[in-house]
N, C-alpha and C positions, 0 to 999 in steps of 0.2 A: 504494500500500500504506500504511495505515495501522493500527497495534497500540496498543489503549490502554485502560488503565485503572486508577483509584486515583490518577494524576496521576504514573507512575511513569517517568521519562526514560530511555531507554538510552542515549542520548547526547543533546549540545550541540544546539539548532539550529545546522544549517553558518552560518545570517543570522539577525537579526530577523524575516526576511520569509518564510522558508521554514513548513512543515507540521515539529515535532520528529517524531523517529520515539520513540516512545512504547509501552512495552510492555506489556501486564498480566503477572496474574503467572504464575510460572515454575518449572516444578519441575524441579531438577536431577538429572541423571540419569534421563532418562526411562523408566518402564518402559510394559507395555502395559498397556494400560485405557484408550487414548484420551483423549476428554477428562473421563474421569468425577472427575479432580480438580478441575475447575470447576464441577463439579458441585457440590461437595461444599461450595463454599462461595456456594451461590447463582450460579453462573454459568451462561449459557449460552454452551453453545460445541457445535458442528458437527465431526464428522467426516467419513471419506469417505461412512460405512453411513449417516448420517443425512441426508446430503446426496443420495447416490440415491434414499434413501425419499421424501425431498420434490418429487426434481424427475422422480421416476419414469424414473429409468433403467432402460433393460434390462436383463434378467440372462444375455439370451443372447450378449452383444457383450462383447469386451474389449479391441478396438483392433487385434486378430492383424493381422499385416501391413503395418501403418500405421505412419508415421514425422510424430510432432510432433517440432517445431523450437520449443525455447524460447527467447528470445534476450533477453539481460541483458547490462548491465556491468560489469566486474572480476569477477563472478562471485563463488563461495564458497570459501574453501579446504576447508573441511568435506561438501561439497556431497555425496561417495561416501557418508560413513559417515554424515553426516544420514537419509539416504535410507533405508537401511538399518535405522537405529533410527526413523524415520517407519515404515516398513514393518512394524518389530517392535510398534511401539507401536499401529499400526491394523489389525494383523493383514490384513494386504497380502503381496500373493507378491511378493518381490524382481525385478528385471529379468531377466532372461535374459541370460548373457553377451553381449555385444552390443548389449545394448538399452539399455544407457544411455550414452551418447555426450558426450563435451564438446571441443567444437572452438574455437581462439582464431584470434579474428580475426586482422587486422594488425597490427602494434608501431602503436602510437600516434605520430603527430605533432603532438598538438594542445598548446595549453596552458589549455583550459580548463576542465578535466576537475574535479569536484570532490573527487578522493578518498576518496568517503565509503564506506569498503569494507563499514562495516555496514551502514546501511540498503540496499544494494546487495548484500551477502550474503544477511539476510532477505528480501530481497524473490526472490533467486534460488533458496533454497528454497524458498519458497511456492509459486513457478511450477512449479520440477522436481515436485514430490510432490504436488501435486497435478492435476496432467498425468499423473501418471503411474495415480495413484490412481482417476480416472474410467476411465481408455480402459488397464488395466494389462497389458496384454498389446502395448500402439501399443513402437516403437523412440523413444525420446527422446535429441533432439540437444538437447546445451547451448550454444546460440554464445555466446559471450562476446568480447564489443568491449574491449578494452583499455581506454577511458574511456567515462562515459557523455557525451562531446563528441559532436555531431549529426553530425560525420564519422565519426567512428572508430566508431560505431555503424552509422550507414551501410555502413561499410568493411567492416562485418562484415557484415553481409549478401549488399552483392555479391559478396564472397567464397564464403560457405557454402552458401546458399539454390540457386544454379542445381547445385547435388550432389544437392538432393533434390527431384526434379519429384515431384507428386502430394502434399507433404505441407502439414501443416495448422504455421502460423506464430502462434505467440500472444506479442505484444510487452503487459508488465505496466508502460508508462511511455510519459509524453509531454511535449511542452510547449505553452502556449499559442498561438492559431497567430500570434499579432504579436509574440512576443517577439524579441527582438532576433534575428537568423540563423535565427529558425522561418520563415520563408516559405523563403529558398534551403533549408535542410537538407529542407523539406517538396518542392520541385523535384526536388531529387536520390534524394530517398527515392519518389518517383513513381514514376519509371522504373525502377527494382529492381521495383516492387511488380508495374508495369506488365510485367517479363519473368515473374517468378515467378506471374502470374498467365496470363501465357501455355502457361506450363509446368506447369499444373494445381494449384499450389497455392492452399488457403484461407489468407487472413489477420486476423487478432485482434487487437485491443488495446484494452485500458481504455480507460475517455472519462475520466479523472480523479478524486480526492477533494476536489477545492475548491471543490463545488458550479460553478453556470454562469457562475460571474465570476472563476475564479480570484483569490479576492480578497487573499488572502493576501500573494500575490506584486503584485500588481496596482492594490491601494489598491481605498477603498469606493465610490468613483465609476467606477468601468470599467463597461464596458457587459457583456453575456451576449459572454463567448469559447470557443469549441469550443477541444477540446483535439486536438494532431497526434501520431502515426498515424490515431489513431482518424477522424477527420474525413476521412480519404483515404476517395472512395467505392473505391476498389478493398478496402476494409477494411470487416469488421464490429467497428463501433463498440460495447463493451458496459458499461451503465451500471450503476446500483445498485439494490436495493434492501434493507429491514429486513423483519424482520417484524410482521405485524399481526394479533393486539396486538402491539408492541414487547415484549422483546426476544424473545421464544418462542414467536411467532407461525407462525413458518415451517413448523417438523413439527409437528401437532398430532395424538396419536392416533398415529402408525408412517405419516403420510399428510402430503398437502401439508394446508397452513393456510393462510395469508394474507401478501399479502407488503403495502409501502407504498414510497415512495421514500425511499432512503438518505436521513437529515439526520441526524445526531445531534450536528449543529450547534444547532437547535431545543431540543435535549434538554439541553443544558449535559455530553454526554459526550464529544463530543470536535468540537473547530474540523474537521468534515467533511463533505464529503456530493457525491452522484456529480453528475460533470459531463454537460453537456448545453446544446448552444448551435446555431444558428445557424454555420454559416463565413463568414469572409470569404477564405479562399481557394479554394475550388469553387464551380462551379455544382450546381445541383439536379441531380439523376440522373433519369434517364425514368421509374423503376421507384420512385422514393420523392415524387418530385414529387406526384403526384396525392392522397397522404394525408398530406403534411407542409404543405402549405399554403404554401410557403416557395420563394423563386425560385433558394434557395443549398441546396446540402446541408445537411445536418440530422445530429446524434449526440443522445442515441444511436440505433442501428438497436433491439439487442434488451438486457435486464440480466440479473441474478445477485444473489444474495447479499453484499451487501458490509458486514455491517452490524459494528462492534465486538464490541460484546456481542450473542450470538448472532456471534459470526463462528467461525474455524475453526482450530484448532489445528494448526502447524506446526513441526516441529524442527527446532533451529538450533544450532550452535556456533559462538561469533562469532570472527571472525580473532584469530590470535594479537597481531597487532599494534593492533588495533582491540577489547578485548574489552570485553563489556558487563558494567560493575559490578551487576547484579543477579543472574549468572549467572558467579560464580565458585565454584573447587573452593577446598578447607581451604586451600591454596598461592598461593592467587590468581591461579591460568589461570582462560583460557575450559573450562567444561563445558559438556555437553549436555541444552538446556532445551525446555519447551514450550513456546510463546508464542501467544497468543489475536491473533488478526492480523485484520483488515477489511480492506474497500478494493476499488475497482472492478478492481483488482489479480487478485484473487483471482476472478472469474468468466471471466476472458480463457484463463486453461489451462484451463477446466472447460469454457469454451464449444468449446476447441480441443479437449480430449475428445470433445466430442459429436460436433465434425465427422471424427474419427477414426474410430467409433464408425459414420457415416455413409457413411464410405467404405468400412468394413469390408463392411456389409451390401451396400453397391452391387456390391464384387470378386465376392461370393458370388452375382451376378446376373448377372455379366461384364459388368459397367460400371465406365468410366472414375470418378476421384475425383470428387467436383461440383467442384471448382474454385471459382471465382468464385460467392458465395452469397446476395450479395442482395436478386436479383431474385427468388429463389426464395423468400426467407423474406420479401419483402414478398408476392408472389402468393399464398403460403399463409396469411399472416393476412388476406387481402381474403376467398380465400375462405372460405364458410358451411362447407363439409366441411369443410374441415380448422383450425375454429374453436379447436378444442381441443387445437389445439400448443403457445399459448402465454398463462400467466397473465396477464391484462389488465390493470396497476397502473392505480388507480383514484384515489388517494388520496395527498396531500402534495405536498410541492415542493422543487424543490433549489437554492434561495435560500439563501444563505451569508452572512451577514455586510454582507447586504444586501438592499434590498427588489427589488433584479432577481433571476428564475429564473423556472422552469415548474411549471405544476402539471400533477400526474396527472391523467387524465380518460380518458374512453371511446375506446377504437383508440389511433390511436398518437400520443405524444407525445414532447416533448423533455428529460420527467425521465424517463423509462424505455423510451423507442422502441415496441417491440412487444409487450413485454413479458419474462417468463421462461420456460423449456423447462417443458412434459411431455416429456421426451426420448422415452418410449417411442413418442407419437402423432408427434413430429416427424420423427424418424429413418425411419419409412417412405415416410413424405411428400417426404422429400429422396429416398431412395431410387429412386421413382419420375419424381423433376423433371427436367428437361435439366440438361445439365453437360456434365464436360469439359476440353479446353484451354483455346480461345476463352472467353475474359471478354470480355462487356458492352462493345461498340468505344467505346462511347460512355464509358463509366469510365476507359477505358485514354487517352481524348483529354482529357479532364476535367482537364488541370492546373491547379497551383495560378496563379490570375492576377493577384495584388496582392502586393505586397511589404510582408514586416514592419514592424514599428516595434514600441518599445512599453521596458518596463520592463527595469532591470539588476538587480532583486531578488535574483537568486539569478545563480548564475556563469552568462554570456552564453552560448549555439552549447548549451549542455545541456540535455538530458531528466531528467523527475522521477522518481522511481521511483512508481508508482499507477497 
């Protein structure tokens, strides 16, 4: 997750070395209108109505039935009545008693946690609301891991996750896969993945904002490193992109437009841009090998929308003990603001909408969840029928602060995978695919096989929020 614009900090870097979390601007006390205040001063920004007109969602689906799992750390304290004034302000039905769940992991044991309860706040709204906001009728579970430490995140998983077979998992954070404790947390996060995917659930997570060298953290000589969850083949990995033209590309007309690869590193608006590399902890999968050209796994699979300007407004009240100086009432508490937010962040609940979305339609067929997804979504962009699932990024690179990254180009690549949803053409597509319990035996053997090394940039054994 990344929020920025005008140069305006909502807090500290935790390091030197870290991404700040960065806000534009913010209107207190939200009311509804969406985002037609960024409007108003030259901005683009996305809401949920503009975001289905682009990526063509259905109108006959709204998630009935279905249970996403979002899964964050320290969570929000605001997270109930954010939602609610998100709701109010995008003219959105509230959850249904019941449907909005937040469950806590384990007490923490770790000591590596960085406490960073804001950026970890915003990032927890963005995920809930707009998970909810695609698929608005899905049950949304909030897990929240006591720290974002690569155990207690974990912990939280093996906890939560075997409660809810058939649903759809969207994790908005990762770490590079050599950083120090990312290869074992990436071991032990396997095998979770590995039961919950025997149990029918889908899973999500961002490929990163640090472009494919995570350079930030990493220094300018590292080579292209994939970002973990996302790199786990039992996960769909989901990248970035802008739009083209920048920045109001994307809808054009009440229609899709054009999209390009996330960088607005390139652009001098913000040190960003979506991740995408090569692993060195998996092997290549049977089902991506053949179009990745690559003997190792590949992220990302498919992207989204991730861009700043043009990104998507979310509501947030930041903790009482963490609040952000741009968003105070006459008193000086935290109030309730709207923030213009990017980030590969931001396409992992929307992609787990879809697969909500997906299962919806399959119940109504009397079929099981798809489960494990993709094999399914490489098979469908090979084939000629069903070409027109997904927008084909053609254009740019997600080179960061360095002259290593990928460029777009025809079928699939490693700055945008497959590309982004027509959801309406994709959703029948999966509908009719195999699925199920059984995931891919061959993903579920796939572990990670080299061990970390690499940089203490940022606090050790932790996941980034993005």
């Amino acid at each position: 997750m990344v929020a920025a614009f005008a140069g305006a900090s909502s807090s500290a870097p935790p390091s030197a070395f870290s991404l700040p979390a960065i806000t534009g601007p913010v209107v207190a006390n939200a009311t509804p209108g969406g985002c037609s205040f960024f409007a108003t001063i030259g901005i683009t920004c996305y809401g949920p109505y503009e975001l289905g007109k682009a990526y063509d969602f259905p109108t006959n689906l709204d998630g009935s039935g279905q249970t996403i799992v979002v899964v964050d750390a320290y969570g929000s304290q605001h997270v109930q009545s954010d939602l609610a004034a998100f709701d109010a302000q995008f003219g959105i039905p509230d959850p249904a008693p019941g449907k909005f769940v937040i469950q806590n992991g384990p007490a923490s044991t770790a000591t590596d946690g960085s406490n960073d309860l804001l950026d970890w706040g915003l990032e927890t709204s963005l995920d809930v609301e707009y998970a909810h906001a695609m698929a608005p009728n899905a049950k949304i579970v909030l897990a929240v891991a006591s720290s974002d430490d690569d155990n207690d995140l974990n912990n939280a998983e093996r906890a939560i996750l075997p409660h809810y077979p058939g649903a759809v998992v969207s994790h908005s954070f990762g770490d590079w896969e050599t950083d120090t404790g990312a290869a074992q947390a990436a071991s032990d996060a396997h095998k979770i993945y590995a039961l919950a995917s025997v149990m029918g659930d889908t899973l999500v997570a961002s490929s990163g904002d640090a472009g494919a060298t995570f350079t930030q953290y990493t220094g300018t000589t590292t080579p292209a490193l994939a970002g973990y969850p996302a790199s786990d083949p039992l996960v769909t990995g989901v990248g970035g992109t802008e739009g083209n033209p920048y920045d109001d590309g994307l809808l054009q007309n009440g229609a899709y437009g054009g999209e390009q690869v996330w960088n607005e590193g390139v652009l001098g608006v913000a040190d960003a841009a979506g991740g995408g590399a090569p692993s060195v902890l998996f092997s290549a999968p049977s089902w991506q090998r053949s179009v990745s050209g690559y003997r190792t796994r590949t992220v990302p699979d498919v992207s989204y929308n991730a861009s700043i300007l043009g990104g998507v407004g979310v509501v947030f009240t930041a903790p009482d003990a963490e609040p952000d100086p741009q968003c105070l009432d006459d008193t000086g508490h935290a109030t309730t603001c709207i923030y213009l937010v990017g980030g590969t962040s931001a396409g992992s609940p929307q992609w787990a909408a879809i697969f909500a979305l997906v299962n919806q339609a399959r119940a109504a067929k009397h079929r099981g969840p798809i489960g494990f997804v993709n094999d399914n979504l490489y098979r469908i962009a090979r084939d000629h029928h069903t070409a027109g699932d997904f927008h084909d990024i053609t254009v740019g690179s997600n080179a960061l602060d360095s002259t290593v990254g990928f460029n777009a180009g025809p079928g699939y690549d490693l700055a945008t995978g497959l590309g982004t949803p027509d959801v309406a053409k994709l959703v029948p597509d999966l509908v009719d695919s195999s699925g199920g319990l059984l995931a891919d035996i061959g993903s579920i053997l796939n572990a990670p096989r080299v061990q970390g090394h690499g940089s203490r940039h940022h606090n050790p054994h932790t996941a980034i929020p993005g």
